[in-house]
C-alpha positions as CSV (number, residue, x, y, z in Angstrom):
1,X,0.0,0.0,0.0
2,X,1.1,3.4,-0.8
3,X,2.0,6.1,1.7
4,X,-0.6,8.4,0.1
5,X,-3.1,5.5,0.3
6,X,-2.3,5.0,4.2
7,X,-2.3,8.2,4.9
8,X,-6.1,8.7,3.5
9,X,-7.0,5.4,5.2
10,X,-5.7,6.8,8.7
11,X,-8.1,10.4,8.0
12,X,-11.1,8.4,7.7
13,X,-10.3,6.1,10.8
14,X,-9.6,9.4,12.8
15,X,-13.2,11.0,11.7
16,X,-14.7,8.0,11.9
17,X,-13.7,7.6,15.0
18,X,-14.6,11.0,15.8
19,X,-17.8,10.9,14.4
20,X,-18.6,7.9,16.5
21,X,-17.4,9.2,19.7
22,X,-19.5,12.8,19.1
23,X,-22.4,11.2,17.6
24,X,-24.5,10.9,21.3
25,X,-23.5,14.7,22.3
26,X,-24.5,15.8,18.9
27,X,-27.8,13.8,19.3
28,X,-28.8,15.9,22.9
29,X,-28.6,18.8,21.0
30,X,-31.9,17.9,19.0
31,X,-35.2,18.5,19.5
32,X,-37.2,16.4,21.6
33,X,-40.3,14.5,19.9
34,X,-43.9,15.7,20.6
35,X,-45.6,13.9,22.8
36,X,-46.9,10.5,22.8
37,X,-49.6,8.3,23.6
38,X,-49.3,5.5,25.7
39,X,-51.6,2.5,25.7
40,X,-50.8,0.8,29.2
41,X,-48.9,3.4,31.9
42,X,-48.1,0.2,34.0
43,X,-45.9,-1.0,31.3
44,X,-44.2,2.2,30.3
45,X,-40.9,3.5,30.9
46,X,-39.8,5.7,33.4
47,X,-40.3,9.3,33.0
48,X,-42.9,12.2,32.6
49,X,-46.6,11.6,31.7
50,X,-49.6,14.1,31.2
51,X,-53.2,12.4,31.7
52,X,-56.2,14.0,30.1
53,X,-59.4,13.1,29.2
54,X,-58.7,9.3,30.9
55,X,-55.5,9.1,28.2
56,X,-51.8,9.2,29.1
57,X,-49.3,11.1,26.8
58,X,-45.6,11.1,27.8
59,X,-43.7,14.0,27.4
60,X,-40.0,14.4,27.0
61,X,-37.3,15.8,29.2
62,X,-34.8,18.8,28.5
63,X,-31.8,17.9,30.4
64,X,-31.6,22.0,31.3
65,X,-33.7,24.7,32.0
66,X,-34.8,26.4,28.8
67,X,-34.9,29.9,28.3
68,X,-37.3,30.3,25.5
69,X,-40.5,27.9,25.3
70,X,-39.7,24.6,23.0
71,X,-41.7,24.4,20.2
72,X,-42.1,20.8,20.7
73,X,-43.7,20.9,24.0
74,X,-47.1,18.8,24.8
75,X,-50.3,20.4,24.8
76,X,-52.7,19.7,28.2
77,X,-56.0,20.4,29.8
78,X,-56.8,22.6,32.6
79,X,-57.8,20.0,34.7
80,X,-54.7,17.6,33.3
81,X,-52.4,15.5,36.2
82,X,-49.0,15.3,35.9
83,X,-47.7,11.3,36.1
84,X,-44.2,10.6,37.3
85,X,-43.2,7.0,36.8
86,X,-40.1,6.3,38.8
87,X,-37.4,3.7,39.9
88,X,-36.9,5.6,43.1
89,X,-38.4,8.3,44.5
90,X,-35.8,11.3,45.7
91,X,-36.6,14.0,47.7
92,X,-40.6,14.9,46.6
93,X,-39.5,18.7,47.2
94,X,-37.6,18.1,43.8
95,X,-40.7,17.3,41.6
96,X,-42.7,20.5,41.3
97,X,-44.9,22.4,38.9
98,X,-44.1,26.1,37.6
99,X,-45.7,28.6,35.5
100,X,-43.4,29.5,32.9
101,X,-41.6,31.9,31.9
102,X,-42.1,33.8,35.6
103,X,-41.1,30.3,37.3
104,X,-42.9,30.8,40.1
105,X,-44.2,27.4,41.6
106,X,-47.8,26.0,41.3
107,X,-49.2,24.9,44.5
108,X,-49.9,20.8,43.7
109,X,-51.2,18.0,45.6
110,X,-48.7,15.2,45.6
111,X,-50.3,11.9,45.6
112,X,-47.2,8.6,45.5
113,X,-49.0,5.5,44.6
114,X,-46.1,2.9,46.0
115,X,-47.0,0.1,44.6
116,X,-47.1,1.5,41.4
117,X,-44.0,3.6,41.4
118,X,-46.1,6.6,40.3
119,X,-46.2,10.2,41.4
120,X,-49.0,12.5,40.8
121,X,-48.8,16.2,40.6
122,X,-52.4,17.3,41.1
123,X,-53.0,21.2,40.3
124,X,-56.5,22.9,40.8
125,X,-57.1,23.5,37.2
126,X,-54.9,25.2,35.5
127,X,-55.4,28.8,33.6
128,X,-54.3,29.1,29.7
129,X,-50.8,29.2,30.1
130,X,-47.2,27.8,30.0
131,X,-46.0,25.5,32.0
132,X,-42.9,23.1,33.2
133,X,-42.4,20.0,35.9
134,X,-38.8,19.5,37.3
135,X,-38.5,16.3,38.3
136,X,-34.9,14.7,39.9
137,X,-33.4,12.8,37.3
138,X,-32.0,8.8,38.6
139,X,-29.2,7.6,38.1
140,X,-25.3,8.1,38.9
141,X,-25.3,12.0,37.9
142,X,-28.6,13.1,39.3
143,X,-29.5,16.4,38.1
144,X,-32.7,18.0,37.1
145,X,-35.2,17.2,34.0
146,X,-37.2,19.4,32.6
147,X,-40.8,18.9,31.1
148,X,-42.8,21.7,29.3
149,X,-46.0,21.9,28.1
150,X,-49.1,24.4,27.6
151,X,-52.5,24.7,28.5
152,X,-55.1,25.9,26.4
């Protein structure tokens, strides 16, 4: 092989390599999906949940605290509860509702059904507005989540 072939060979390794080592960072920068339906909440994943109108729609986590509203935020009722499936339950001071973008905190009932690893966030109904839950996120880093969504 020719040093002009080997030396072509060894670019593409390096950004391959490269592009495989960046490839999860670059995918956190992307939006996340719109919310989705679920059929059976007992069988679902961990994570952030809207129920209204007797359906559950789970709504995806910003890793940080946005400072303009995502476009790709759920949609809820006034009278919508806010699920929180868990693993383990932290410190219930650290799952909260606020209205956005004043951040001021909603007063919410919390309800923890144990044997379901579920934690609801029960408003009073909620006005037209903008919204976000901050839930503790598991695992070895900890940290906060982020969940945003709007009534209407």
């Amino acid at each position: 092989m020719s040093a002009g072939k080997r030396a072509g060979l060894a670019v593409f390794l390096a950004a391959s390599g490269l592009l495989v080592f960046l490839l999860p960072f670059s995918l956190m920068l992307l939006p996340n999906p719109a919310p989705m339906r679920v059929s059976d909440l007992s069988s679902a994943p961990t994570g952030v949940y809207l129920r209204a109108s007797g359906a559950e729609y789970r709504v995806f986590p910003f890793g940080a605290e946005q400072s303009s509203f995502p476009g790709a935020s759920g949609s809820a009722a006034r009278d919508s509860v806010v699920l929180v499936k868990y693993r383990n339950l932290s410190d219930l001071a650290g799952y909260a509702l606020h209205s956005f973008p004043s951040r001021s905190e909603v007063p919410v009932r919390r309800v923890v059904h144990a044997s379901e690893h579920v934690l609801e966030l029960r408003p009073k109904p909620l006005p037209a507005g903008r919204y976000y839950v901050t839930t503790t996120r598991e695992g070895m880093w900890g940290g906060t989540d982020y969940v945003y969504f709007r009534v209407e």
